[in-house]
LOZA-503375 format. One record per residue (C-alpha): residue number from 0; residue in one letter; z, y, x. Coordinates in nm, 3 decimals, always signed. Layout:
// LOZA-503375
+-----+------+---------+---------+---------+
!  nr ! rest !      c3 !      c2 !      c1 !
+-----+------+---------+---------+---------+
! NUM !    A !       Z !       Y !       X !
...
+-----+------+---------+---------+---------+
***
This chain:
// LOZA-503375
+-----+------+---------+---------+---------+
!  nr ! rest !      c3 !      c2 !      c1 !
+-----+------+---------+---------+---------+
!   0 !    X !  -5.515 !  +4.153 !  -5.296 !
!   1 !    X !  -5.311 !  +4.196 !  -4.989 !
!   2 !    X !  -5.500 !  +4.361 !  -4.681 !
!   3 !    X !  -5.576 !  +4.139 !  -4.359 !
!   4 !    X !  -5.328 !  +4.128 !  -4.101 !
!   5 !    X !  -5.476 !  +4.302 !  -3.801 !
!   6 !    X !  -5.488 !  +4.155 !  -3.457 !
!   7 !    X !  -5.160 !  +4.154 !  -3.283 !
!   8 !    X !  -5.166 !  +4.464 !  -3.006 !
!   9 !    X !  -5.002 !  +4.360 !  -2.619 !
!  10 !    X !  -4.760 !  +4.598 !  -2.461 !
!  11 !    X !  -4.765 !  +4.439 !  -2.111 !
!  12 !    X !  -4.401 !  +4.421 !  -2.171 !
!  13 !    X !  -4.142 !  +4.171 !  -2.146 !
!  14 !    X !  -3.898 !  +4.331 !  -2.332 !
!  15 !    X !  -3.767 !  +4.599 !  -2.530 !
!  16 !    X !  -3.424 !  +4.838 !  -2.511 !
!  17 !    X !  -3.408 !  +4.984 !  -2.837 !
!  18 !    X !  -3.225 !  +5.338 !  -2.798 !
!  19 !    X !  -3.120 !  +5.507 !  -3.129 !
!  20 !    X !  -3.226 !  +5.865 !  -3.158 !
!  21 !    X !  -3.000 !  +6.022 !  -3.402 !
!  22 !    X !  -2.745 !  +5.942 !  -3.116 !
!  23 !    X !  -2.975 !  +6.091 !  -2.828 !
!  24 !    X !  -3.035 !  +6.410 !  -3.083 !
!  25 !    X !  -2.611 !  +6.443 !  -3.138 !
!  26 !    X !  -2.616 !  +6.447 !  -2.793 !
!  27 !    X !  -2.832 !  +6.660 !  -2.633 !
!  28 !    X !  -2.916 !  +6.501 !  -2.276 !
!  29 !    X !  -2.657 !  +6.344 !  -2.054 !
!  30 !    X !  -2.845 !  +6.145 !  -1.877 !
!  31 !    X !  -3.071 !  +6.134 !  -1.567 !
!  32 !    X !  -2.952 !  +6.234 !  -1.215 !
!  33 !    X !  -2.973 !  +6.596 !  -1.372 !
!  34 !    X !  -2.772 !  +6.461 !  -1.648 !
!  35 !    X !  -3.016 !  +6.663 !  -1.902 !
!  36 !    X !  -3.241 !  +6.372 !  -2.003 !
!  37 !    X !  -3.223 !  +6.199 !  -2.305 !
!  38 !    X !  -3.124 !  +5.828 !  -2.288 !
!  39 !    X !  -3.463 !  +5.722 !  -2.352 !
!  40 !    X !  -3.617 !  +5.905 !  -2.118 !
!  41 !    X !  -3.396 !  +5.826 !  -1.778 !
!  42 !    X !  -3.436 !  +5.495 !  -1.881 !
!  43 !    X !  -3.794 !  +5.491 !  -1.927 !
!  44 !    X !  -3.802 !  +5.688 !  -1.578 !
!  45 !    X !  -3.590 !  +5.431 !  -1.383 !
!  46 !    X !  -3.755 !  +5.156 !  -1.528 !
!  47 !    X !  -4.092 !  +5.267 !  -1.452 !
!  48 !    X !  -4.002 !  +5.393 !  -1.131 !
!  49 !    X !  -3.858 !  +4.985 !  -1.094 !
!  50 !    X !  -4.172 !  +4.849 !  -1.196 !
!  51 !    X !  -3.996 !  +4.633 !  -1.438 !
!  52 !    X !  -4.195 !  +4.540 !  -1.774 !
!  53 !    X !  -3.945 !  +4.651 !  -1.996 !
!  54 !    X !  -4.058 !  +4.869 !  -2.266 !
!  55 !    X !  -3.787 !  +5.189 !  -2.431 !
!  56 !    X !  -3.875 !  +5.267 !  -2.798 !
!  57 !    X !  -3.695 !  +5.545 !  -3.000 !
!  58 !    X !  -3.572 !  +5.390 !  -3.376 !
!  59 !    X !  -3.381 !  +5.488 !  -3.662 !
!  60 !    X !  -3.001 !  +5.521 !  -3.689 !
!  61 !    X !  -2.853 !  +5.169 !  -3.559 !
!  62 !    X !  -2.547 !  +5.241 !  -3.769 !
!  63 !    X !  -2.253 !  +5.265 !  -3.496 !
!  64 !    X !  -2.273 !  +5.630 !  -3.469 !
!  65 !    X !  -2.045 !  +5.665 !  -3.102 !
!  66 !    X !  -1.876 !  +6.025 !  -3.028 !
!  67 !    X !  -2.010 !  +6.110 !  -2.688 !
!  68 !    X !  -2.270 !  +5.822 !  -2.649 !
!  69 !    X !  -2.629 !  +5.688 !  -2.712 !
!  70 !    X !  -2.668 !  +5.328 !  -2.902 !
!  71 !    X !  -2.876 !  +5.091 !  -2.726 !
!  72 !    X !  -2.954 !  +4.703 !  -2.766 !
!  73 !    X !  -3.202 !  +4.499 !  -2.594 !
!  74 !    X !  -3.401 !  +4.326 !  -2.786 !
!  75 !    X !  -3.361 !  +3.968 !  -2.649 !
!  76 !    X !  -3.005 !  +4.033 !  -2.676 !
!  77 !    X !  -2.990 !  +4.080 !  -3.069 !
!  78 !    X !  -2.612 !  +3.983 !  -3.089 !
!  79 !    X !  -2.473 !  +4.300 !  -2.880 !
!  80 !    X !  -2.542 !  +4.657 !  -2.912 !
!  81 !    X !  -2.437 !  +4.870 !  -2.606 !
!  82 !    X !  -2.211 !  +5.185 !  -2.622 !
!  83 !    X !  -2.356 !  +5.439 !  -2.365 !
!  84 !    X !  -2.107 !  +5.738 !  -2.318 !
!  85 !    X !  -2.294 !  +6.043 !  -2.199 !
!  86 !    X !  -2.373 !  +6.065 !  -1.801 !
!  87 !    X !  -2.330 !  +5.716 !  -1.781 !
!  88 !    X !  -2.514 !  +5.621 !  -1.416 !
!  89 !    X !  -2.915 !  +5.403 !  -1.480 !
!  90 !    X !  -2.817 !  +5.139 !  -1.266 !
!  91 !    X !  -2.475 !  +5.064 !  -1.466 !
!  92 !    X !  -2.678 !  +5.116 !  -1.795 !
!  93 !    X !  -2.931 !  +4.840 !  -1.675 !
!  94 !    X !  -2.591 !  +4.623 !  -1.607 !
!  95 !    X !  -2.460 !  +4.664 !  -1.930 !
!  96 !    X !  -2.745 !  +4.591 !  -2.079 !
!  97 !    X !  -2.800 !  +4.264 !  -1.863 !
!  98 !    X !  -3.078 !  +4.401 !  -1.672 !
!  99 !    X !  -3.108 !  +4.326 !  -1.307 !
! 100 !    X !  -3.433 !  +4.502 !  -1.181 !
! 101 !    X !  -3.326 !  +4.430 !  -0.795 !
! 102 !    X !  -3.643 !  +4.178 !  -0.784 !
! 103 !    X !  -3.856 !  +4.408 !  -0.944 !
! 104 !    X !  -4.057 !  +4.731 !  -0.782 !
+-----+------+---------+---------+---------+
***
């Protein structure tokens, strides 16, 4: 008998950049205005610091496997995954991605 499917649980966000970690452990940091942050984490910083709803979740491999950059792909964007070389600036990261937080914060 298959179990119950449980209550779905609400992030508060409206959307999700997916950031591969195998990439962001290759790597080592780049990132941040220290350029020692993971991917993930700058993001998460600026966007938090933005006030934007936009949530950044760690996953498995995404398959591209870059020299010198992090994989990333917004989730409402399924059709394109985003090259990000290493010390990349947020704000063109966010544009790549088709972010624009200006209205946000």
């Amino acid at each position: 008998m298959a179990k119950d499917v449980k209550k779905p649980l609400r992030t508060g966000w409206d959307d999700v950049i997916l950031v591969c970690a195998k990439c962001e452990r290759k790597l080592k940091g780049g990132f941040g205005p220290s350029g020692k942050k993971d991917l993930s984490k700058a993001l998460s910083r600026a966007l938090d610091d933005s006030g934007a709803r936009i949530g950044v979740v760690e996953t498995l491999c995404l398959d591209v496997c870059p020299r010198g950059g992090v994989t990333a792909i917004l989730a409402s964007r399924p059709g394109q995954f985003s090259v990000i070389p290493a010390e990349t600036p947020i704000d063109d990261i966010l544009a790549d991605l088709g972010l624009d937080l200006s209205h946000t914060g």
